[in-house]
C-alpha positions in Angstrom: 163.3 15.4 58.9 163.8 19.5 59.0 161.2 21.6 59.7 159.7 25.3 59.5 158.3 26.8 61.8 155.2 29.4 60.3 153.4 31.0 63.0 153.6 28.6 65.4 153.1 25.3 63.4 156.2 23.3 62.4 156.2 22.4 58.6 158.1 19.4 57.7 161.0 19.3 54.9 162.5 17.0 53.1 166.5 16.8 54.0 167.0 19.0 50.8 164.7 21.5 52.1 161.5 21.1 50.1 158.1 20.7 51.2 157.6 17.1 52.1 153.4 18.1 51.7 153.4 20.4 48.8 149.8 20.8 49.6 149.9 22.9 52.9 152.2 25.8 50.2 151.1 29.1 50.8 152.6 32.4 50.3 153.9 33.1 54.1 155.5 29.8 53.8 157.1 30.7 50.4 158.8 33.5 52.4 159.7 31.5 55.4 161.5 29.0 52.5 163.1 32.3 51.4 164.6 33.1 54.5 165.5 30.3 56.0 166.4 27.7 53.0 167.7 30.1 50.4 168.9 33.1 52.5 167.0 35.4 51.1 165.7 38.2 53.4 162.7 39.2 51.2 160.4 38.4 47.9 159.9 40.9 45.0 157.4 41.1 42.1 159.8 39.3 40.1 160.5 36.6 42.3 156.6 36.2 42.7 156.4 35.9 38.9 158.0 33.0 38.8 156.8 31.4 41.7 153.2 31.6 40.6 153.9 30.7 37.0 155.8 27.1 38.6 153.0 26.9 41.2 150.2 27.4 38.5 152.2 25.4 36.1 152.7 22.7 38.9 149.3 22.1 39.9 148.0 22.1 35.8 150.7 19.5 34.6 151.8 18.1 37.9 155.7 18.4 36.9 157.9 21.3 37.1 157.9 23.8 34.3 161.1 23.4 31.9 163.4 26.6 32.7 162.9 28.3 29.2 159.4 28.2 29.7 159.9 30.4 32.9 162.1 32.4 31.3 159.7 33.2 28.2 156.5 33.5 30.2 158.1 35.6 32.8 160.1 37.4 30.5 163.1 37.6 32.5 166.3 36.6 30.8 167.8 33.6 32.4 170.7 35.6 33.9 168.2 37.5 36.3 166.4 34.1 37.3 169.6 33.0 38.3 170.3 36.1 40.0 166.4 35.9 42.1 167.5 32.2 43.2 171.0 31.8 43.4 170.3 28.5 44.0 168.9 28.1 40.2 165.4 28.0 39.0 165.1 23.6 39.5 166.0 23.9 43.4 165.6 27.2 44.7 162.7 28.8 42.8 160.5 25.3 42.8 161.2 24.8 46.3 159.5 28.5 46.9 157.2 27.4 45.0 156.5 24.4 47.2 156.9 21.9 44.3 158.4 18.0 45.4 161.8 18.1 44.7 162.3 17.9 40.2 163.9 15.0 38.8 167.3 15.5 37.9 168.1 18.6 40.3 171.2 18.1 42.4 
């Protein structure tokens, strides 16, 4: 297993990167993810948007959102969610998130 080190205290990850405990989330470890699993050196208001709305959506239905329902809630246009997680909204964004891995994400 990988693991994340957060002040300290080693997180474990699945081999794809995601929480393997998607209960010990919180937002210095959403930037640690950021850094270190998805290269990316800080977090904007944006990206915060949507990492709330699939954490909040996440913890209410206990499945990721569907990506349209990010975009219109959010309302950024697909092409900038893409462009906040270059790794795509399913793996990058719900990983920041700290959401289990979603069904059907390669």
């Amino acid at each position: 297993m990988a693991m994340i080190n957060l002040d300290g205290r080693q997180v474990e990850l699945n081999p794809e990167g995601f929480l393997v405990d998607p209960g010990v989330w919180n937002d210095d470890l959403a930037l640690a993810l950021a850094r270190q699993e998805e290269g990316l050196p800080a977090l904007d208001e944006q990206h915060w948007a949507v990492i709330r709305f699939i954490r909040q959506y996440y913890l209410e239905n206990q499945a990721a959102p569907m990506v349209r329902l990010i975009c219109k809630t959010t309302g950024l246009p697909l092409k900038r969610i893409y462009e906040l997680f270059p790794s795509g909204p399913a793996k990058g964004a719900c990983k920041l998130a700290g959401l289990p891995k979603p069904d059907g994400c390669v």
